[in-house]
TORVEX-351212 format. One line per field, with one value per residue (C-alpha): residue number from 1; residue in three letters; x, y, z. Coordinates in nm, 2 decimals. Layout:
<pts>
seq <- [NUM, ...] $
type <- [ALA, ...] $
u <- [X, ...] $
v <- [Y, ...] $
w <- [Z, ...] $
</pts>
This chain:
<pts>
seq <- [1, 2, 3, 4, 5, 6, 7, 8, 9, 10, 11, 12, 13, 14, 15, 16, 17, 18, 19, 20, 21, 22, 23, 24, 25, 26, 27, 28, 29, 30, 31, 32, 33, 34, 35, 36, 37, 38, 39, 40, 41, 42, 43, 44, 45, 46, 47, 48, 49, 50, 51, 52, 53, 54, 55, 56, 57, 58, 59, 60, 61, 62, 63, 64, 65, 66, 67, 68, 69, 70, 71, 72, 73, 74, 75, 76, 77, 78, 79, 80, 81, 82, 83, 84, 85, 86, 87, 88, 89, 90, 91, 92, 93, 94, 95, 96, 97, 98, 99, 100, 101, 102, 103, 104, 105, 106, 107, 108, 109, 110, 111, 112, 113, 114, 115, 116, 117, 118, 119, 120, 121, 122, 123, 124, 125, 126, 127, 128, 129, 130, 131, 132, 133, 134, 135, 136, 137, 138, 139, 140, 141, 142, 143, 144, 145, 146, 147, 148, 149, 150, 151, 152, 153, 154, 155, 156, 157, 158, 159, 160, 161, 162, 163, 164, 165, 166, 167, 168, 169, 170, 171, 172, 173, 174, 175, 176, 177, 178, 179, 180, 181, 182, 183, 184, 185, 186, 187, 188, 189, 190, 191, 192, 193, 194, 195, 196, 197, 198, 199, 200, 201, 202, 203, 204, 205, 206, 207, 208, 209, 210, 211, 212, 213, 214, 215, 216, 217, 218, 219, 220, 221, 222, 223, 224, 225, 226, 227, 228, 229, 230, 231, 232, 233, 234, 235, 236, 237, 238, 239, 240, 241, 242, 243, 244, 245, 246, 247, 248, 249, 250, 251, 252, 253, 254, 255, 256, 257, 258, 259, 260, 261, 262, 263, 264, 265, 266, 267, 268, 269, 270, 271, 272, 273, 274, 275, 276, 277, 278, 279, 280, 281, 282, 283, 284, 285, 286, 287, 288, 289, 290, 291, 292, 293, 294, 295, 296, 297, 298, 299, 300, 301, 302, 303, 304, 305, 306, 307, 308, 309, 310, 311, 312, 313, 314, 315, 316, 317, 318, 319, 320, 321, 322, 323, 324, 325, 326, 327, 328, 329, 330, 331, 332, 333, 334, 335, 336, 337, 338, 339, 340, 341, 342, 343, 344, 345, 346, 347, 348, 349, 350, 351, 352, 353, 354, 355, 356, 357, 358, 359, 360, 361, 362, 363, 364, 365, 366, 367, 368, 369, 370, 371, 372, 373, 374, 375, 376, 377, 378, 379, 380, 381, 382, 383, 384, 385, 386, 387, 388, 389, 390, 391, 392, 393, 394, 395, 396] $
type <- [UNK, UNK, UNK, UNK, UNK, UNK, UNK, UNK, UNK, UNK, UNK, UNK, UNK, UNK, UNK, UNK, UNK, UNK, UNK, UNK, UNK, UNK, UNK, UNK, UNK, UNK, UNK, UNK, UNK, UNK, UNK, UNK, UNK, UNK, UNK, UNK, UNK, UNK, UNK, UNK, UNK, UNK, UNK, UNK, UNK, UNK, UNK, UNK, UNK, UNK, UNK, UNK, UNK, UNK, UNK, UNK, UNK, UNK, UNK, UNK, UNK, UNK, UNK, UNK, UNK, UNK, UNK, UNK, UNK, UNK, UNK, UNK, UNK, UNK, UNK, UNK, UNK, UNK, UNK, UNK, UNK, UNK, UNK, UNK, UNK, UNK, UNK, UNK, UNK, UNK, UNK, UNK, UNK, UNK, UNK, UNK, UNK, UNK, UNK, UNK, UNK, UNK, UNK, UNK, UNK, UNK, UNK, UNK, UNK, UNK, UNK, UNK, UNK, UNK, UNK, UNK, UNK, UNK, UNK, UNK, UNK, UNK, UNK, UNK, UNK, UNK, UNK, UNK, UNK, UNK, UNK, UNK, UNK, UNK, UNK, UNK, UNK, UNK, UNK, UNK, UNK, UNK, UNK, UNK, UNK, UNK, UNK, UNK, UNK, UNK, UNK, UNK, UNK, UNK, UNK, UNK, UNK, UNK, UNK, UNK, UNK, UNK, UNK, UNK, UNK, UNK, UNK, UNK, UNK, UNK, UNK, UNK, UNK, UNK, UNK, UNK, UNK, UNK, UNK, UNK, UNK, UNK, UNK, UNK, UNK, UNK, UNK, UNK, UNK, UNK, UNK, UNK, UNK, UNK, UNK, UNK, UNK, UNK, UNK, UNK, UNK, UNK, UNK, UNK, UNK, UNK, UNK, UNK, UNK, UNK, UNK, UNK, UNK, UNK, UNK, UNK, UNK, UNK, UNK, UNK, UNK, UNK, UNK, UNK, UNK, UNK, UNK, UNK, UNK, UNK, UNK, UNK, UNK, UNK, UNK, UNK, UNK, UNK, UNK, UNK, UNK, UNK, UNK, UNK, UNK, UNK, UNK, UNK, UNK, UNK, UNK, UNK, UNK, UNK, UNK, UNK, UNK, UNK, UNK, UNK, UNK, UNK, UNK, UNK, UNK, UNK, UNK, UNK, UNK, UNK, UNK, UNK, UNK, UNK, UNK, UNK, UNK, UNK, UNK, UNK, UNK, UNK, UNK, UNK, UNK, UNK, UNK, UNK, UNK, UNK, UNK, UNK, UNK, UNK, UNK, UNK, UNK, UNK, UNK, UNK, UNK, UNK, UNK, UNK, UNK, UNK, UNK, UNK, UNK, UNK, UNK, UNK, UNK, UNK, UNK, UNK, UNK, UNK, UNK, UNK, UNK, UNK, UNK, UNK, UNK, UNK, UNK, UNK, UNK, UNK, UNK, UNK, UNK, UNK, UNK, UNK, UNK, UNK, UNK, UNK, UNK, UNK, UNK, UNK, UNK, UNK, UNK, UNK, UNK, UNK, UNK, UNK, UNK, UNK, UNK, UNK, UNK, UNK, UNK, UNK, UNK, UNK, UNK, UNK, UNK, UNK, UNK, UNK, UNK, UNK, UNK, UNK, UNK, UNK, UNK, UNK, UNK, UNK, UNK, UNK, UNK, UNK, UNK, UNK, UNK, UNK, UNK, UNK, UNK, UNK, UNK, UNK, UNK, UNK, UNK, UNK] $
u <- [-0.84, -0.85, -0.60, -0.80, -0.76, -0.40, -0.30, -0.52, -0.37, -0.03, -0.09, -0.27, 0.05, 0.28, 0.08, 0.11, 0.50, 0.60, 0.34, 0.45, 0.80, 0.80, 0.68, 0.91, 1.23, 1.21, 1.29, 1.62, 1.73, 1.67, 2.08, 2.16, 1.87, 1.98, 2.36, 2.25, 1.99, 2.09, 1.78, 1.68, 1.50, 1.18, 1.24, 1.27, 0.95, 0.78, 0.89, 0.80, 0.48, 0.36, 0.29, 0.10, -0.09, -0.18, -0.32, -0.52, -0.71, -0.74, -0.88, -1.14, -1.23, -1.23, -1.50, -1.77, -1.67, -1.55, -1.86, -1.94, -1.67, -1.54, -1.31, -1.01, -1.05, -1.00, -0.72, -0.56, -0.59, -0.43, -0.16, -0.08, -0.05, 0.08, 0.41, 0.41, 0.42, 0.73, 0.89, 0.90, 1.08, 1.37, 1.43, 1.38, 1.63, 1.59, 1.43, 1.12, 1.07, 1.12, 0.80, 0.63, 0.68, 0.58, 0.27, 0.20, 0.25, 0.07, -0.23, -0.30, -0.16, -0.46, -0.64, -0.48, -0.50, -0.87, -0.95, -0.72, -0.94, -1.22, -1.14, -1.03, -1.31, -1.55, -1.37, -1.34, -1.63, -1.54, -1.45, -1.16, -1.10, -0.84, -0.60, -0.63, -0.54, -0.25, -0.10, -0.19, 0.06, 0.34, 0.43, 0.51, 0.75, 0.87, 0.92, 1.11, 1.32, 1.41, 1.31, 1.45, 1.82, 1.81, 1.70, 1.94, 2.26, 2.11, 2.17, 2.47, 2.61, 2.44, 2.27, 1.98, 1.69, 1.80, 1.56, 1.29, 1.36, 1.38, 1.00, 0.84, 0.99, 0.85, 0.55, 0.50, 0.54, 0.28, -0.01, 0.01, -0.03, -0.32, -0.49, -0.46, -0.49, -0.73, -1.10, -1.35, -1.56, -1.89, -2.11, -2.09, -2.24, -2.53, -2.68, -2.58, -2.93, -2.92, -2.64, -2.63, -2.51, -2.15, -2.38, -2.63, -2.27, -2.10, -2.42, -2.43, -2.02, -2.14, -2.45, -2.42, -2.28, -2.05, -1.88, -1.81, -1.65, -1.45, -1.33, -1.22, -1.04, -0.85, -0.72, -0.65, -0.43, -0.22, -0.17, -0.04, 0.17, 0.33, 0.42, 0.73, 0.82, 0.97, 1.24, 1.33, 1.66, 1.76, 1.70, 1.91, 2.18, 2.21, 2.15, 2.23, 2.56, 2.37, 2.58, 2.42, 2.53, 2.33, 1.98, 1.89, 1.93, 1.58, 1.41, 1.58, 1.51, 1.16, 1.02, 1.17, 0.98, 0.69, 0.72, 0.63, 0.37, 0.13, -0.02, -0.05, -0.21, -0.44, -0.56, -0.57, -0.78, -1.04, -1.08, -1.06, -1.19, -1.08, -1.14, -0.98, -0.67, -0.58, -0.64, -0.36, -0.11, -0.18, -0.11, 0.22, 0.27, 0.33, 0.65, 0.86, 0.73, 0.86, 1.22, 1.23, 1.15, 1.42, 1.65, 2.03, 2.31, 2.27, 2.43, 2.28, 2.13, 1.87, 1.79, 1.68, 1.50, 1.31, 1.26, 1.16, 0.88, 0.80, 0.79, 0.55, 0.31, 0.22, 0.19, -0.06, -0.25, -0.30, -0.35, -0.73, -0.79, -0.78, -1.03, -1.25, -1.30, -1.35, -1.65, -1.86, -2.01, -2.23, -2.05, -2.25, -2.09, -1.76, -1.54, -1.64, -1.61, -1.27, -1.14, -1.28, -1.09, -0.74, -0.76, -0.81, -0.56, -0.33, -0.34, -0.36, -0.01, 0.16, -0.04, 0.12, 0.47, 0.39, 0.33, 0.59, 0.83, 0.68, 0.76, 1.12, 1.35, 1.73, 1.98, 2.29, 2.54, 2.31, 2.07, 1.71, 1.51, 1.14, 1.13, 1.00, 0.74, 0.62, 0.63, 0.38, 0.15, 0.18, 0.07, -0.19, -0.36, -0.27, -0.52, -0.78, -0.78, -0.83, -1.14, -1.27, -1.20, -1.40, -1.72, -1.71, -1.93, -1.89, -2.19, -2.02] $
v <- [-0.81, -1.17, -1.43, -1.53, -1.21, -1.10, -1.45, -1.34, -0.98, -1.16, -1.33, -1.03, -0.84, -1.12, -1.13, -0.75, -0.78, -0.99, -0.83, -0.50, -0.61, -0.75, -0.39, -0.19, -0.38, -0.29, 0.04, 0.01, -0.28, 0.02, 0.04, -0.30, -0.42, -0.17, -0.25, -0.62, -0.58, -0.26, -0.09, 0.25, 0.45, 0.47, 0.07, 0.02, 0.24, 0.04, -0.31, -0.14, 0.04, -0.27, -0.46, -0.11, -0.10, -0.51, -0.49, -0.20, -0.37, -0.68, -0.52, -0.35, -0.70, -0.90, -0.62, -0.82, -1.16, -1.12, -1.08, -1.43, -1.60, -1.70, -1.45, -1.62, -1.86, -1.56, -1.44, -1.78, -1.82, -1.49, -1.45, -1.85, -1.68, -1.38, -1.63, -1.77, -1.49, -1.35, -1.72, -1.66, -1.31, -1.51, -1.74, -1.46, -1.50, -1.17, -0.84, -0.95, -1.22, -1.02, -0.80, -1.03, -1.23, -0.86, -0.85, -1.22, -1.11, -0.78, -0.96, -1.19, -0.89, -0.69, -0.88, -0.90, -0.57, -0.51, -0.85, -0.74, -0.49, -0.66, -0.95, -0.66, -0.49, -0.77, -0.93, -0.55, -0.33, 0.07, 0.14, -0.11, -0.08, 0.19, -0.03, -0.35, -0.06, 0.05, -0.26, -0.40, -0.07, -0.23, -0.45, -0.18, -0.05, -0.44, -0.34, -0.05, -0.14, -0.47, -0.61, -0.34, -0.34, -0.68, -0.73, -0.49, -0.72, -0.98, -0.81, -0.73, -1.07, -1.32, -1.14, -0.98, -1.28, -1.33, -1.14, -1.25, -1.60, -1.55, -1.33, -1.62, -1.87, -1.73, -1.63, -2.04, -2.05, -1.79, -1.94, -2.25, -2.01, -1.84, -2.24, -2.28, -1.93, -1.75, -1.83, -1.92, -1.51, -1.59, -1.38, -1.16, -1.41, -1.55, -1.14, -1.06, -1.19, -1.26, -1.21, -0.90, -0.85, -0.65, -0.34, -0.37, -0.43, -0.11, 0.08, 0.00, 0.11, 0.41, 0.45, 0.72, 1.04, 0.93, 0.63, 0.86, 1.10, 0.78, 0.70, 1.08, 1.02, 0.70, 0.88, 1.21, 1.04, 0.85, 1.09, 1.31, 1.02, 0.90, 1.19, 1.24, 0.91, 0.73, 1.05, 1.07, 0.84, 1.04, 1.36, 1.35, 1.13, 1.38, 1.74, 1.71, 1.49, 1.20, 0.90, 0.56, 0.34, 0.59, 0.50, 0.20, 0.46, 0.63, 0.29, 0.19, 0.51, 0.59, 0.22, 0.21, 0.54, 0.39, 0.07, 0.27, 0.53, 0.30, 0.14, 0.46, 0.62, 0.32, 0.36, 0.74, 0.73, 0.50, 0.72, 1.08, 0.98, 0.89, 1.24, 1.42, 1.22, 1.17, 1.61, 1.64, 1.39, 1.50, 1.91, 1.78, 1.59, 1.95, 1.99, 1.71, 1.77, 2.08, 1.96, 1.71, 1.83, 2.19, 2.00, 2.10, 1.97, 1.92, 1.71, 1.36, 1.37, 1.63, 1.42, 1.14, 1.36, 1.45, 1.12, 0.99, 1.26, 1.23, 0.83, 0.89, 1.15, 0.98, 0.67, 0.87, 0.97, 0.61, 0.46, 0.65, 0.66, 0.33, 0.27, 0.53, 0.44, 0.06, 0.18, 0.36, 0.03, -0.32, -0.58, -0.77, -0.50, -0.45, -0.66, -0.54, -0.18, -0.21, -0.44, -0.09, 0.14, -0.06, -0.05, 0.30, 0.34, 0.14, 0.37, 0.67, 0.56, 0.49, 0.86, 1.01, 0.89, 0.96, 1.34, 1.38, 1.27, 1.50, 1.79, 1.68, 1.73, 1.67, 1.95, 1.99, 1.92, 1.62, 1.75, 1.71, 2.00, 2.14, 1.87, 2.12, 2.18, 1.86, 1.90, 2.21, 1.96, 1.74, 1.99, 2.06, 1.70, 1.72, 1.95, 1.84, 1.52, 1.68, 1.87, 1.55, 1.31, 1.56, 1.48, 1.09, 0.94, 0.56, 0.38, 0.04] $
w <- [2.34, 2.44, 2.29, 1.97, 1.88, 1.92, 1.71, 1.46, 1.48, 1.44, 1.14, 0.97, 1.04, 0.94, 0.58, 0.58, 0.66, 0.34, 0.12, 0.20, 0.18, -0.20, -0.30, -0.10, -0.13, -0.55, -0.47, -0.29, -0.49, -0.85, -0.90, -0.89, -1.07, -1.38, -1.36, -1.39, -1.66, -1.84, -1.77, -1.82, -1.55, -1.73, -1.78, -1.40, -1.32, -1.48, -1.34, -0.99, -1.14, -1.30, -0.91, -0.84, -1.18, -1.14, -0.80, -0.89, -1.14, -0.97, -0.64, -0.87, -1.02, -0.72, -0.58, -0.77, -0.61, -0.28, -0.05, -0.19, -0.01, 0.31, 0.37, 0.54, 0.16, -0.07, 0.17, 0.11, -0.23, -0.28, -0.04, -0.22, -0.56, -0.39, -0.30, -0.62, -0.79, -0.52, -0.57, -0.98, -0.87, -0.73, -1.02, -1.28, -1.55, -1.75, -1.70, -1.89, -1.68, -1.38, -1.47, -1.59, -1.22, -1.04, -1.29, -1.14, -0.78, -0.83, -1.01, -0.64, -0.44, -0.49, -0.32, 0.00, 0.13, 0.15, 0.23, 0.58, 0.61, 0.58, 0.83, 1.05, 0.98, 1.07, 1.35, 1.57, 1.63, 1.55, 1.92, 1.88, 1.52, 1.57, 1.80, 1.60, 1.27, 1.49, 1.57, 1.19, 1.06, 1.28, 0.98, 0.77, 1.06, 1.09, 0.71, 0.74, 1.07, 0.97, 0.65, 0.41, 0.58, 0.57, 0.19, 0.10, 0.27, 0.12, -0.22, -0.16, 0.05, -0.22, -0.51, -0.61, -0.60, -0.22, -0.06, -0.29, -0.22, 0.15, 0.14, -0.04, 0.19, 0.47, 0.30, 0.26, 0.65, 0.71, 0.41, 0.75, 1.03, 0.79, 0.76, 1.16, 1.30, 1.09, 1.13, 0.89, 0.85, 0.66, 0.85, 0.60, 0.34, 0.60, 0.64, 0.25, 0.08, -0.25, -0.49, -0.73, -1.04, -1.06, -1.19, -0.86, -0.66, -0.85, -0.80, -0.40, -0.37, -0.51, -0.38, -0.09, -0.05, 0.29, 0.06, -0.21, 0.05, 0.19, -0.14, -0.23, 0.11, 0.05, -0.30, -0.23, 0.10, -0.13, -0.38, -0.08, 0.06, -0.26, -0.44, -0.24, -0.11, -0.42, -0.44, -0.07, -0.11, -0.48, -0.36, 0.00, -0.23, -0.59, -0.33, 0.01, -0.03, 0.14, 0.09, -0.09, 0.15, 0.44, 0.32, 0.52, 0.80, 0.71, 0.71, 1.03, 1.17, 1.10, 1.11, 1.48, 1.61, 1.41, 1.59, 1.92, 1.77, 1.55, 1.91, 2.09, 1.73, 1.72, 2.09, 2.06, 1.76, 2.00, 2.25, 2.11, 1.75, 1.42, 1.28, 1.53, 1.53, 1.14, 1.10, 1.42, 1.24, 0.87, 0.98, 1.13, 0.92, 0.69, 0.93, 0.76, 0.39, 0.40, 0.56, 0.36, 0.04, 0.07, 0.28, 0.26, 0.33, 0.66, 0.94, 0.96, 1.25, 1.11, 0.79, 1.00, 1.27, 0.97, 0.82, 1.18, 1.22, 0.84, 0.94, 1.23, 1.14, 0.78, 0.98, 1.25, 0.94, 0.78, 1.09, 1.16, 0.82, 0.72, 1.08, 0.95, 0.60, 0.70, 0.89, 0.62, 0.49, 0.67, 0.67, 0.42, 0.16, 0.34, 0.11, -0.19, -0.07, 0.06, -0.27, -0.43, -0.20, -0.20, -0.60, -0.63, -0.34, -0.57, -0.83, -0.63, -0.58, -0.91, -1.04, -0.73, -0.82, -1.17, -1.08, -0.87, -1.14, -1.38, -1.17, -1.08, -1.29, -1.36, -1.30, -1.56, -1.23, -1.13, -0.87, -0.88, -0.95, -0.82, -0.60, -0.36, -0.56, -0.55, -0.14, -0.19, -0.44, -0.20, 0.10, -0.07, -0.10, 0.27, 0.33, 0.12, 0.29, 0.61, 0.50, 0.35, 0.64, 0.89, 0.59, 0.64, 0.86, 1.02, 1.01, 1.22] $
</pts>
């Protein structure tokens, strides 16, 4: 990997870092955004929901447009409205606002994800594709180790717009090292031919039986990621005895053994395949769901050993996937393919919470009930993933 390359990995993960930060720091911010506001639950599902729902149906939109474009220009334009939209978070006056700011962010942060990807994608052929996915997936451990303890201090120093305002500030020094770092990608548009229609560009998504299979993939692994993630912190809180104030540990935790893994995944996933490597991390990754999901009240040490493998092995499965997937299409169709794949992943997501808190339910001394069903639901997707990923084929 010569220099070139490793700036550009940089910056990649630097835009992943505060884009993955916006949506995650919601979640632990939930009490002190309802004391403040007077919302209900169901109120603030659907302020963190409605980022999720956005982006979903913008990456579906922006399918139709993006293979027309200069890659590193739709990456700029959206990761600009993307800081807007995180900016209008921090002066949010009222709860309204406030959704109506994540529904801004959501609406440009659609787009950012796939067209990653697709730079990646373009920029690394599929025997380095893994490694440049592994050290890509180090933002969300930057994320979880550093961003997410930090937010919440923030919170708690200042108020509740501080960590908003400190993402979109340095989301305004990153849209300069995109300008300067990031190279103009219009290969894709020289090799492309002449433009289609969005029902020829639908049609081609669509088209064959291995991008099908990728898409079932890219759903069926989010529906088995998310459907347990949002209740982590209530469960270990309402039935283990878990103390509020301990939940930055799970972040810190499992974001630091990710830190080390996601390389090692990336490179292993080169030289033993993408296949082989996402079936070894999804079965272990059974070990922790189970843990996790009947887990007693147990000393701390053995909630975060949990969290930590739980961290790493759902890490080792996105890590190939994501390679694997970004492989089943030319690059000429590669941007629309992947805006396609990170909107149903998007949804894949808010469904996935959505089922999981269907299935939980609240106990009359507080605790959360059938959660460990939703750990079998989500074994299940586990293993249909596996037996889906061993169907999809890279093509380059």
């Amino acid at each position: 990997m010569n220099t070139k390359e490793r700036l550009l990995l940089l910056v990649l993960a630097s835009v992943n870092f505060t884009h993955i930060m916006d949506f995650m720091i919601m979640m632990p911010l939930g009490p002190a955004l309802m004391e403040k506001f007077g919302a209900s639950p169901s109120e603030f599902g659907f302020a963190v929901s409605s980022y999720s729902i956005t982006a979903g149906i913008t990456g579906f939109i922006s399918a139709f447009f993006v293979d027309r474009f200069d890659r590193k220009r739709v990456l700029l334009l959206a990761y600009i409205g993307f800081v807007i939209g995180t900016l209008a978070c921090a002066v949010a006056p009222s709860f309204e606002l406030l959704i109506a700011a994540r529904i801004l962010a959501g609406f440009f942060g659609g787009m950012i994800g796939s067209q990653v990807l697709s730079i990646i994608g373009d920029t690394f052929e599929y025997e380095r594709r893994g490694l440049a996915m592994g050290v890509l997936m180090t933002a969300f451990s930057a994320a979880s180790v550093a961003g997410v303890p930090t937010g919440l201090w923030l919170a708690a120093r200042f108020t509740w717009h501080t960590p908003f305002w400190v993402i979109g500030g340095l989301g305004i020094l990153i849209t300069g090292l995109i300008i300067f770092f990031v190279p103009n990608m219009t290969r894709h548009i020289q090799i492309g031919g002449v433009r289609k229609n969005p029902l020829q560009i639908l049609k081609e998504v669509f088209a064959t039986a291995n991008q099908r299979m990728a898409l079932a993939l890219s759903v069926v692994a989010m529906i088995g990621h998310f459907s347990i993630i949002p209740y982590i912190a209530p469960y270990l809180v309402n039935n283990t005895g878990y103390h509020q104030d301990q939940i930055f540990l799970i972040y810190l935790v499992g974001g630091a053994f990710t830190i080390v893994s996601s390389p090692l995944v990336g490179r292993l996933a080169d030289r033993r395949g993408k296949q082989l490597v996402f079936t070894i991390f999804a079965l272990l990754s059974i070990v922790p769901i189970l843990l996790i999901t009947n887990m007693w009240a147990a000393p701390l040490w053995i909630v975060l050993g949990a969290a930590a493998l739980f961290f790493v092995a759902a890490n080792g499965r996105i890590i190939p996937m994501q390679a694997l997937v970004s492989s089943v299409v030319p690059p000429q169709q590669r941007g629309a393919f992947m805006s396609v794949n990170s909107s149903l992943q998007q949804l894949a997501s808010g469904l996935a919470a959505n089922l999981g808190g269907a299935i939980i339910v609240n106990g009359q001394d507080g605790r959360l009930l059938h959660y460990n069903w939703v750990g079998f639901m989500c074994i299940f997707f586990v293993v249909m993933a596996v037996l889906l990923a061993n169907k999809v084929r890279a093509i380059g």
